[in-house]
C-alpha positions as CSV (number, residue, x, y, z in Angstrom):
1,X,92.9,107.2,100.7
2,X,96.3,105.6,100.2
3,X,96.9,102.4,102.9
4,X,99.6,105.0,104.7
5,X,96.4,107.5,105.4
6,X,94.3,104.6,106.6
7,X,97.0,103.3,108.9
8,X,97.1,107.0,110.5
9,X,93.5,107.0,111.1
10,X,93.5,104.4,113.2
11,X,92.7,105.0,117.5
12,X,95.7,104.6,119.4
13,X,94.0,101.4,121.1
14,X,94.1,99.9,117.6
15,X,98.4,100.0,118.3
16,X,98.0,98.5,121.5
17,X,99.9,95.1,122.0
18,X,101.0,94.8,118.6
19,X,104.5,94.8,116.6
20,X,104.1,98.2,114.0
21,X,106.2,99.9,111.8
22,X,106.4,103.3,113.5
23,X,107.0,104.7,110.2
24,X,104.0,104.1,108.4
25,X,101.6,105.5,111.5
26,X,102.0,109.1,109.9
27,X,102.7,110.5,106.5
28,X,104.0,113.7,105.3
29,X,101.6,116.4,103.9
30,X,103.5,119.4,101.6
31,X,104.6,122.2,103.2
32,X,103.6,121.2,106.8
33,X,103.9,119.9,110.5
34,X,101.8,116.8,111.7
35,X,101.5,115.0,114.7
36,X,99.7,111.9,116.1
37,X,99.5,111.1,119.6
38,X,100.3,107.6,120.3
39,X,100.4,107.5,124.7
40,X,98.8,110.0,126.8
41,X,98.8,109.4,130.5
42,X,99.2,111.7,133.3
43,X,102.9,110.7,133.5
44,X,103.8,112.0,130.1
45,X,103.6,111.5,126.3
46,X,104.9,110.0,123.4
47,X,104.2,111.5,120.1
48,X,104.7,111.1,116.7
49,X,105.5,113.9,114.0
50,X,106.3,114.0,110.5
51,X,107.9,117.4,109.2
52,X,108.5,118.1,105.5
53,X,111.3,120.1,104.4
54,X,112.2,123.2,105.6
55,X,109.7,122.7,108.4
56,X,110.1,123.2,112.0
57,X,109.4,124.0,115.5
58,X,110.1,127.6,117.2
59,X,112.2,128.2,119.8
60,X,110.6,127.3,123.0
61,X,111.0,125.6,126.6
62,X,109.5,122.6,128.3
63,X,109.1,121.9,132.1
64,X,110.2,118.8,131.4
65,X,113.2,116.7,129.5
66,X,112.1,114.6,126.1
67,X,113.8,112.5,124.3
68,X,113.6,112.9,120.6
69,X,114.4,109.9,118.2
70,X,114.7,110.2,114.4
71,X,112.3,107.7,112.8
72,X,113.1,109.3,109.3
73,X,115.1,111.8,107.6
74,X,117.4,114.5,109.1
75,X,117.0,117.6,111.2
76,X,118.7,120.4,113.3
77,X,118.1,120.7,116.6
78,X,119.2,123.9,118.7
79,X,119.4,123.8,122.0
80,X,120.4,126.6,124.1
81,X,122.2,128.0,121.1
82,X,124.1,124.8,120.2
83,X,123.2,123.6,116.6
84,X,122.8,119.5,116.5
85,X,121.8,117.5,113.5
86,X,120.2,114.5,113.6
87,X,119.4,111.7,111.1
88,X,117.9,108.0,110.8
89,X,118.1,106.3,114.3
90,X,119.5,109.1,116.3
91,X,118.4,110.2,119.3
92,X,118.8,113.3,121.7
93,X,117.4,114.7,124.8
94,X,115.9,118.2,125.0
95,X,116.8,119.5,128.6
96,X,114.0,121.3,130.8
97,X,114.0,124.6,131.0
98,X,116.4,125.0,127.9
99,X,115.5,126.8,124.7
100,X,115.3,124.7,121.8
101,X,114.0,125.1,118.1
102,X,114.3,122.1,115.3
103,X,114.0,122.5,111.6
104,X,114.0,119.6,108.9
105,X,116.9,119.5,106.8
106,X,114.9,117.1,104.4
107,X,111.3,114.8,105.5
108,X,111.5,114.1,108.5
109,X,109.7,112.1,111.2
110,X,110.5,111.9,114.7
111,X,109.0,109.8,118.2
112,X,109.0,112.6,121.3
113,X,108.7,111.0,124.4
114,X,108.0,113.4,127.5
115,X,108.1,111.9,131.0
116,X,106.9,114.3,133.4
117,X,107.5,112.9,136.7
């Protein structure tokens, strides 16, 4: 298992009061989505995802807005119709109740914090 794979193994209390690359907590796999988890509480979430190319989400709506911030790579985000693209250390908020969609232009990796009250 290469050290990337290891590092994504870890629990989330493993990340807990320590400074991390947030890159290196997921790596790509070929022709698919992943996700870790890195907060769960009843107030909301904050997720990690890595997309390869030409990957993506389907159009759908939240309850709830969520900030999205590009960790790596580039995507399109759509939201209510509107196409945005994102790269490297941009960030954008996903309104409630809106539909949006994203698809990776190239690898991409993204944090997705939702805050629900």
């Amino acid at each position: 298992m290469s050290a990337m794979g290891a590092k994504a193994k870890r629990h989330v209390t493993d990340l807990v009061a320590k400074a991390l690359d947030i890159s290196t907590l997921l790596g790509y796999q070929s022709d698919a989505v992943v996700s870790r988890e890195i907060i769960k509480k009843d107030a909301g979430t904050v997720t990690l995802f890595a997309f390869d190319k030409g990957q993506g989400l389907s159009e759908h709506t939240a309850p709830f807005d969520a900030l999205v911030y590009v960790v790596d790579g580039a995507a399109e985000v759509i939201i209510s119709g509107k196409p945005n693209k994102i790269n490297k250390g941009d960030m954008i908020i996903l309104p409630a109740n809106k539909p949006h969609a994203l698809k990776a232009i190239k690898q991409f990796k993204m944090l997705l914090v939702m805050i629900k009250k």
